[in-house]
N, C-alpha and C positions, 0 to 999 in steps of 0.2 A: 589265879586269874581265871583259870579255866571254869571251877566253882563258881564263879560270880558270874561268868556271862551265859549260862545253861539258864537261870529262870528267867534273864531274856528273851533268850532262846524261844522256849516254850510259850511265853507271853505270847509272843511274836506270831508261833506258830496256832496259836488259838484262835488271837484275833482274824488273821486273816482267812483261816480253814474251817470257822465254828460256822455252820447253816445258821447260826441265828442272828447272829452280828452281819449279815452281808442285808444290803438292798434286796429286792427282788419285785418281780410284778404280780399281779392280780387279777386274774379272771372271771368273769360269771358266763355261765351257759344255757341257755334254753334247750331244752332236749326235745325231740318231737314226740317220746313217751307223753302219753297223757295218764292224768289218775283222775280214779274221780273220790273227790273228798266229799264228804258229806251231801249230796247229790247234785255237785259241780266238778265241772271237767275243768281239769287245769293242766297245763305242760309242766314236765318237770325242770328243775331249774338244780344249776351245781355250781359248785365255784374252784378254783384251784388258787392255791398260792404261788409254786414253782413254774413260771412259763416251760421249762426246761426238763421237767419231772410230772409224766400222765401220773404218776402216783402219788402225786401232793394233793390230786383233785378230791374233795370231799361232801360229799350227796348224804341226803335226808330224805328216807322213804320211808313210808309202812315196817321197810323191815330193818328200820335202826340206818346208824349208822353208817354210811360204806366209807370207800377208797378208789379212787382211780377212775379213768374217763371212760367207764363201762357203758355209757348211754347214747354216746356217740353228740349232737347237736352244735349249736355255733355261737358265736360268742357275741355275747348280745354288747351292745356299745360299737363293737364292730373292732377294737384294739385293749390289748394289757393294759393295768392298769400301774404306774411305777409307784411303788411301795418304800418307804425310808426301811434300815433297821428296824427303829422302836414299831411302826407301822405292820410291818412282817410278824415282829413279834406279837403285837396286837392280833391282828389277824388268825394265829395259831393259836392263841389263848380262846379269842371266840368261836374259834370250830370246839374246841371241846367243851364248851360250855351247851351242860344238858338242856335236853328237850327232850318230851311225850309230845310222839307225834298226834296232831289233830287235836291233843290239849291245850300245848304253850305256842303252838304254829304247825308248819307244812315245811316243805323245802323254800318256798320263795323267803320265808321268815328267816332260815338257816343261811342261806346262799345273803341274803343282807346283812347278818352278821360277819360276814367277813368283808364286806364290803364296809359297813361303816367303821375300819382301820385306816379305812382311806378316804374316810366324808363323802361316801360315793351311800346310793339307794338305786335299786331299778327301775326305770321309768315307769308309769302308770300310764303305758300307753295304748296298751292292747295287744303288744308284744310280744305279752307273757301272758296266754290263759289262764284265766282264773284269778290274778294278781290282785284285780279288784275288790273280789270276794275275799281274799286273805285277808290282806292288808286289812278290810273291814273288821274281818273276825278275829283278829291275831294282833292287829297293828305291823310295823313293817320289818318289829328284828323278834316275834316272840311277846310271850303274854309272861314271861320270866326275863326278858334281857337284863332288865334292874339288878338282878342277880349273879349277873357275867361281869368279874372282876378282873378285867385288862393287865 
């Protein structure tokens, strides 16, 4: 008997303790860093998955990829956003999904791909310096999103 209720057991303890199976919510940031891309000033933008964890937050600069809420800024929308599972999961599949910065996008391209896990886009409202010019020159998730397989 004992044999037979252990891969219970473990079931049990996966589903409920596995980061990737839980809900969670979703952030974007405007940061008051500015860059200037191609000879437009733009603020930089980052997004996090874990409300819970500064080090789920993941930024797109100049120099690659980072981690964690190193840029300090505030959270544009003004509230998290609540994320399903499959969504969470979504959302961590499209941070890792490559980019050449200033080739396929910027950070604003980056920080909308995790946003569209959750049918969310940044406003185009002035918000976000430089947003305008991206979106023009990138489009809104990347001049490669076609190729980010969820």
């Amino acid at each position: 008997m004992k044999k037979m209720f252990m891969p219970f057991v473990l079931l049990f303890c996966f589903i409920v303790f596995s980061p990737i199976t839980k809900a969670d919510y979703i952030g974007a940031f405007r940061s008051p860093v500015q860059l200037v891309v191609l000879g437009n000033v733009i603020n930089h933008t980052y997004s996090c998955i874990n409300s819970l964890n500064p080090g789920s937050c993941q930024s797109f600069s100049p120099a690659g990829l980072g981690t964690g809420n190193t840029y300090g800024g505030d959270l544009m929308g003004g509230s998290w956003i609540y994320a399903t599972p499959q969504q969470t999961i979504k959302a961590w599949r499209y941070s890792g999904c490559y980019m050449t910065y200033a080739l396929n996008g910027v950070c604003h391209q980056y920080t909308n791909r995790i946003l569209y896990a959750v049918g969310r886009e940044m406003a185009n409202n002035g918000y976000v310096m430089g947003y305008t010019f991206s979106k023009w020159k990138w489009g809104p998730r990347g001049t490669n999103f076609s190729q980010c397989n969820p």
